[in-house]
Structures are given as structure tokens and as C-alpha cells.
N, C-alpha and C positions, 0 to 999 in steps of 0.2 A: 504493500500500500504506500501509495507518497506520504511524504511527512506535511504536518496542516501548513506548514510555510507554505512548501511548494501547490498545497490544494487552494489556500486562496489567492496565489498570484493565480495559477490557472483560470478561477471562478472571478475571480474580480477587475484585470486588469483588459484591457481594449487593445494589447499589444500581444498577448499572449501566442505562443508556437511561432517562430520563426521559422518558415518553408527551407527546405535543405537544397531546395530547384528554384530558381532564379531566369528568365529572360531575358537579358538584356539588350539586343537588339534594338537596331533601329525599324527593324519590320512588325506590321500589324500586327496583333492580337488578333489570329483567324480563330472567332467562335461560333458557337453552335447552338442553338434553344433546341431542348428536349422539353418539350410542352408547352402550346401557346395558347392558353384559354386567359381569362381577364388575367391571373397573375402573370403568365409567360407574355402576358401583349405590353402589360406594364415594362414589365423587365426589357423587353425590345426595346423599346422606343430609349428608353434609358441609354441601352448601351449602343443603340444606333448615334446616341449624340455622346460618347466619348472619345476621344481624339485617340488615332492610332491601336484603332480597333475596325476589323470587315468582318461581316457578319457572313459567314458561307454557307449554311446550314441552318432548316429549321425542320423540327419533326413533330407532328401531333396526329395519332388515329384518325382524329374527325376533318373531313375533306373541307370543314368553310374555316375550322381553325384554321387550316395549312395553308388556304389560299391567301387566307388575310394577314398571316405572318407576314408571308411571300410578298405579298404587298409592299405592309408597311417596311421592307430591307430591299425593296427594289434597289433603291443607291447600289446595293454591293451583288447583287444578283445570287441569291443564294440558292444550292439545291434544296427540294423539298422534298422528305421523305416522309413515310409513316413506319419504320422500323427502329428505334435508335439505337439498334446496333450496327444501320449501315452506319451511321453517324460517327460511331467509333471507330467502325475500321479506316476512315477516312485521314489520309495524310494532310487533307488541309485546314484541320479543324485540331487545333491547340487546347480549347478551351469549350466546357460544354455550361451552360444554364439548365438545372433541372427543377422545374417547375411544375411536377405532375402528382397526382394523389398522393396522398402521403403514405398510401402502403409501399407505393413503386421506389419512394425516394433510397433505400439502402441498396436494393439489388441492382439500380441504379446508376449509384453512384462508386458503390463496388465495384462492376464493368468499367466505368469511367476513369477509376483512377488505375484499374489495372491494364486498360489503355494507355495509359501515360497521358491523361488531359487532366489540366488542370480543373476542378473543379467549382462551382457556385451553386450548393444544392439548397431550396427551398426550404422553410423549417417545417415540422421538426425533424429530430437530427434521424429519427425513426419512431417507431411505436410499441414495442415491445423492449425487455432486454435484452432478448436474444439478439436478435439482427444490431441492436447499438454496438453488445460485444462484438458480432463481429464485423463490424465498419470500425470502430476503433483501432482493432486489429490491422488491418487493411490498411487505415489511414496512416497508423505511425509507421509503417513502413512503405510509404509511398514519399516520393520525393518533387510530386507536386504538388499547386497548391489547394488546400480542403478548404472553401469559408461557405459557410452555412448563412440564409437569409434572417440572421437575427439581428434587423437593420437599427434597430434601437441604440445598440451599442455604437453606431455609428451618428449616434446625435450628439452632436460639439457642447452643448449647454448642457445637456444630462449628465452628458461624460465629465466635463467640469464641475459641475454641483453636487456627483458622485465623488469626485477625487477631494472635492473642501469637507465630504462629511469622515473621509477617511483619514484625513490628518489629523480629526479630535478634537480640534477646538471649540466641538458642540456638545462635548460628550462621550460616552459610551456609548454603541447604538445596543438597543435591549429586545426593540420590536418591530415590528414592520405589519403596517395595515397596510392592503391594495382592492382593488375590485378594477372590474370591467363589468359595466351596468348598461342595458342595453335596453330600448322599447319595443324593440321590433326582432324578430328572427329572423336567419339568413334566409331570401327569396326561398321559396318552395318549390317554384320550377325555375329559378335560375342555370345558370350554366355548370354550376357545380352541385348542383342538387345530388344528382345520378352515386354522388359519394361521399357528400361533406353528411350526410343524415345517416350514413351506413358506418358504425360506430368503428367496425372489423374493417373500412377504408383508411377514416379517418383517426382512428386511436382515441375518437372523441371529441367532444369541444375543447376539452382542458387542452389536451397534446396540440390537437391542430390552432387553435388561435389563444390560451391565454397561455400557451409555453413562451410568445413575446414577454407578457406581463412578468409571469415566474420566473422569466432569468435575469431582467431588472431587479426583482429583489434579490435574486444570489448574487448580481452585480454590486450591490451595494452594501448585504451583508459581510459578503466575501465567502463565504463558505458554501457550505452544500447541506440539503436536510439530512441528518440522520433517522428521523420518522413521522410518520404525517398521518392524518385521520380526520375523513368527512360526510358528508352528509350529502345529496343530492337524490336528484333525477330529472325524468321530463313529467314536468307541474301543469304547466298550460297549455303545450302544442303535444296532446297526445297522440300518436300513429299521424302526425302531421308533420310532414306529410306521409299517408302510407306507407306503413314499413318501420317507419324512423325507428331507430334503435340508438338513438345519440341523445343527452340531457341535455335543460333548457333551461338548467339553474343546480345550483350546488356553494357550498360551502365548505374552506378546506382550514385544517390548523397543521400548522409545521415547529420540528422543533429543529435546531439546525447544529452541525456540529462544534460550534466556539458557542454555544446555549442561548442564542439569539433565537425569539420565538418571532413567527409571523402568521397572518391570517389573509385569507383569499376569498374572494364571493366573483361569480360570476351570474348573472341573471339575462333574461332575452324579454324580461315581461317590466322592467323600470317602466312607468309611464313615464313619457315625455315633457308630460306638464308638471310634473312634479321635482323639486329639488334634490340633488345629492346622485343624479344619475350619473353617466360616463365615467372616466376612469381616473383613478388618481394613486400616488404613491405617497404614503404617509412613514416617516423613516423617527421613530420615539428613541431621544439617547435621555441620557441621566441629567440633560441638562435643559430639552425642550424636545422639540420634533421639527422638523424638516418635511415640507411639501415638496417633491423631488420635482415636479413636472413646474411649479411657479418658480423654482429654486428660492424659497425662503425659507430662514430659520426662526422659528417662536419659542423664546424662552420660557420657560414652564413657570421660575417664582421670581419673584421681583419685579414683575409690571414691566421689564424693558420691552422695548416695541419690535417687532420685525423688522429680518434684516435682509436685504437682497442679496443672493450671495452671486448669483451670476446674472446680467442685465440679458432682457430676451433679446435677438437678435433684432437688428431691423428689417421688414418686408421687406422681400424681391418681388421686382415684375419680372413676367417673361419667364423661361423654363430657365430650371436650375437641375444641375448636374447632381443627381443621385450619389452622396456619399460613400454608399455603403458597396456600390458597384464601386465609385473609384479606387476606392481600398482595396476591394480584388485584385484591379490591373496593374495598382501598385505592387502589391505582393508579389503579383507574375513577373513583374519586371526587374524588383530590388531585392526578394527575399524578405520583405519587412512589412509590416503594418497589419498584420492581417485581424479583424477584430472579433471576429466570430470563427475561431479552430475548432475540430473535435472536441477539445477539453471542453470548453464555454458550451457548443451544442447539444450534447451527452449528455450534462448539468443540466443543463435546461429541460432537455427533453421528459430525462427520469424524474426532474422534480415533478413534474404535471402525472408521468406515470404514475408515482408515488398516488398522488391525491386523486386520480381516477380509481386506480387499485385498489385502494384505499374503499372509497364507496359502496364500489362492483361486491368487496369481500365482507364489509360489514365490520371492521376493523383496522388496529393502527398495522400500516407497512412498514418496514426498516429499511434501512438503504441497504443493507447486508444480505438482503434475501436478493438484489440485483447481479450480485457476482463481478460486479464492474469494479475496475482497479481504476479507480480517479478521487 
């Protein structure tokens, strides 16, 4: 097992796994999209506007995904497949985006890196802990680069207001409250319907969208849970649609390994007119709390007033270059920056595993019962 030094630099810092394969070149970044439905069209258009990057390749089953990929990378004329193992065997594609249900995302991305392509897989990092073992496997013996879509870590003012609450001047941190509160459910015949409501696709609501939420608090704890225990299911969208086998609300408590406790709620039924919905990060040290997402600190005694720790950015017009893709290309290119590695994915993942598991079993989970050395 690593020693906790080494588990919270992995768990907490935005630099974490320095790539052993480097590109340095003055030629393109020739990459590939392995899936272009609404996330895979986001991700294109992104990295069609990154410099010294051609898009050769796009692959998705469904014939109007594929066309409208194709489309939108006209600029670079890319092939268009429905297999993405033609994709791999391909010498002109360096680098692959995988963007596809999140059952596919390990066997996936397993294929891809033992292709030699650098990697940008979608989160989470998987769904179960079998296949996380072995993509961890896989990945620490790969020598290109692995960074997972846990684009949070790539917010400049989080990551700073993360880093002021780590040098202590606030405190101890003791607790962490979050939610993701929601009025509405994901479309019921949207484009992802056909697997985001099939629990055995999706690994659930926890894994597939509040594993964002849950690795901001490992980010900012620094550690990782050692045992979690909650409560849920589906409350108001019963068999809605059809089938669904995925919850609509839950409730998680974690206890973590430096004895930092935290709590999780996720709901699809917040009504919209009412206060305290959407999501927020509340970070409690020995000395006040910290709202992560305002960056401000409230002291708990003595009346002093809040304090701004980081000033929000000022509005852009006009599109702006996707962070968290840039720090990919960086990686490909220098060996450096990468901000979401297996380590940080894995964490993330299992932690939401943990507190699905958790539910599904009607008791507390251990991280010990995952077999994972991180």
C-alpha cells in the first residue's frame, strides 16, 4: 500500500503522474473521437479549436452521430468509422477521445493505451473494481498519456481556493458538506437515455455524474474514504422511464482516511422555485468553513466578516479554449501537467462506488473490500 504522504499528493494535487512518453515535435496532435453523441460533439468542437492539433478520425455506431462528427472536423477531413478498433490500428491517429457509455470506457481505453495512443477517457474512470484494477494495471505500465474527463480539476479559481484551504490558515478541515440538487431528470428520451437509466450501463447516477462532485471533495480533503454508508433510491421517477433501474435521489456519509468526515445528497426532484437547490461545496475547518465554489472563508467565532480568498474571474466573450483538453496536449507534448491521472480517476471513481454499494447492500462499505492499491 503507499504511504498517506504519497496517497494525498496523488488524491489532492492537479499535477499528479508525470507521463514517462512525451511528444515533442513540431507536428500535429493527429487525434481520434471514439464517440460523438452530445459529450463526444462537445469534446470536438473543443479540440477542433486547439492549435497544432488534426482531427483524422471519428467513430460512433449511430450513422447521424458519425455524419455530424464528420461535419463538424470537415477542416481536417477525417475518416469515419463505426468500429474503434479500426481506429486503433491506425498509424495516423496518436491520440484517441473516449467518450462513450461508461460500461465501454475501460475495455476501451485498455485497447487504446495498449495501442500506444495517448489517451483522454471520459469519466468515470470505470464502474466496478474489477475492471478499475485492471486499467490501473494497464495504465502504470503504459508510457503514454492517461487523463480522464475530471474537468473540475482543471478550474484555475477552485484549484486556487483548494490550494489557500491546504496551507491552514483556516484551520483544520474536519468536514465536508456537498450536494448536486437538481428539479428536473435527465431527458427520458434524450440521446442518452438508451443507457444513462440502465444502472448495469451507467454504474448509476452516483458513478456516472456526481463522481465530478466526489473527487472535488477528495481534492480538497486530500485523502480517500476508508468507509461510506447510505440511503437512497428512485423516489419520484418510478420505471420512468421504462425499465429505469438507476436512482433519483440518495444520501451518502463518508468517513475518510486522515478522519475527515463528509456528506453527499444528490436529488432530480429540488423544485426550482425553491431555495438551497444546485450544487455547492461547503469545506468546515476548526476555525470556520469555506464555500469552495464562491471561494470564501466565514469564521465561525468572533463576528469577523468574510473573506474573499480568490476574486472570480472576469467574463469572456467569444469561445474560450477548454482547459482541461489543453492540459492533455500539454502532457502529450512536455511530459507534464496532467491533472486528472489514474490515481485522481480510480479515487474518484471508487469513492461514488463506495456510496452506491453502499445502498444497493444495505450497509457500511470499506475501501479494503476494493483490493485496489492506491
Amino acid at each position: 500500500m503507499l504511504n498517506p504522504n504519497r496517497r494525498e499528493f496523488l488524491a489532492g494535487t492537479a499535477l499528479a503522474a508525470t507521463p514517462l512518453f512525451s511528444q515533442t515535435t513540431g507536428d500535429p496532435v493527429r487525434t481520434a473521437m471514439i464517440g460523438t453523441g452530445n459529450r463526444g460533439s462537445y469534446l470536438l468542437k473543443q479540440v477542433l479549436d486547439q492549435p497544432g492539433v488534426k482531427v483524422t478520425a471519428v467513430c460512433d455506431l449511430k450513422p447521424d452521430r458519425l455524419d455530424k462528427a464528420a461535419s463538424l472536423a470537415v477542416r481536417d477531413k477525417p475518416v469515419a468509422v463505426k468500429d474503434y478498433r479500426q481506429v486503433l490500428d491506425r498509424k495516423d491517429v496518436d491520440a484517441v477521445y473516449i467518450a462513450t457509455p461508461c460500461d465501454l470506457h475501460v475495455p476501451m481505453t485498455i485497447a487504446a493505451l495498449k495501442a500506444g495512443k495517448h489517451v483522454y477517457c471520459e469519466k468515470p474512470a470505470g464502474i466496478d473494481p474489477a475492471s478499475i484494477r485492471e486499467l490501473i494495471k494497464v495504465a502504470r505500465a503504459s508510457k503514454t498519456v492517461l487523463q480522464f474527463g475530471q474537468q473540475m480539476r482543471s478550474d484555475a479559481r477552485l484549484g486556487a481556493t483548494i490550494a489557500k484551504v491546504k496551507e491552514g490558515k483556516f484551520g483544520k478541515i474536519i468536514m465536508v458538506k456537498a450536494q448536486r440538487h437538481s428539479g428536473e431528470d435527465l431527458a427520458h428520451d434524450g440521446p442518452s437515455a438508451d443507457w444513462f437509466f440502465d444502472a448495469k450501463r451507467s454504474g448509476d447516477v452516483i458513478v456516472e455524474m456526481s463522481v465530478h462532485n466526489l473527487d472535488v471533495c477528495n481534492w480538497v480533503i486530500g485523502s480517500r474514504p476508508e468507509r461510506g454508508g447510505g440511503f437512497g433510491g428512485t423516489m419520484v421517477w418510478k420505471d420512468v422511464p421504462p425499465g429505469r433501474s438507476n436512482m433519483d435521489g440518495y444520501t451518502l456519509s463518508y468517513e475518510y482516511a486522515n478522519d475527515v468526515k463528509m456528506s453527499y445528497t444528490q436529488v432530480f426532484f429540488h423544485p426550482n422555485t425553491m431555495p438551497g437547490g444546485g450544487q455547492y461545496f461547503y469545506v468546515y475547518t476548526s476555525d470556520g468553513a469555506v464555500d469552495l465554489l464562491n471561494s470564501t472563508f466565514y469564521p465561525r467565532e468572533g463576528g469577523g466578516k468574510p473573506e474573499l480568498l480568490v476574486p472570480a474571474p472576469p467574463r469572456q466573450t467569444g469561445p474560450r479554449p477548454e482547459p482541461h483538453i489543453t492540459a492533455f496536449y500539454q502532457a502529450i507534448r512536455t511530459g507534464k501537467g496532467n491533472p486528472a491521472p489514474i490515481e485522481v480517476a480510480a479515487i474518484g471513481a471508487l469513492t461514488a462506488i463506495m456510496g452506491r454499494d453502499a445502498i444497493y447492500r444495505k450497509r457500511v462499505v470499506e475501501w479494503r473490500e476494493f483490493g485496489v492499491d492506491l
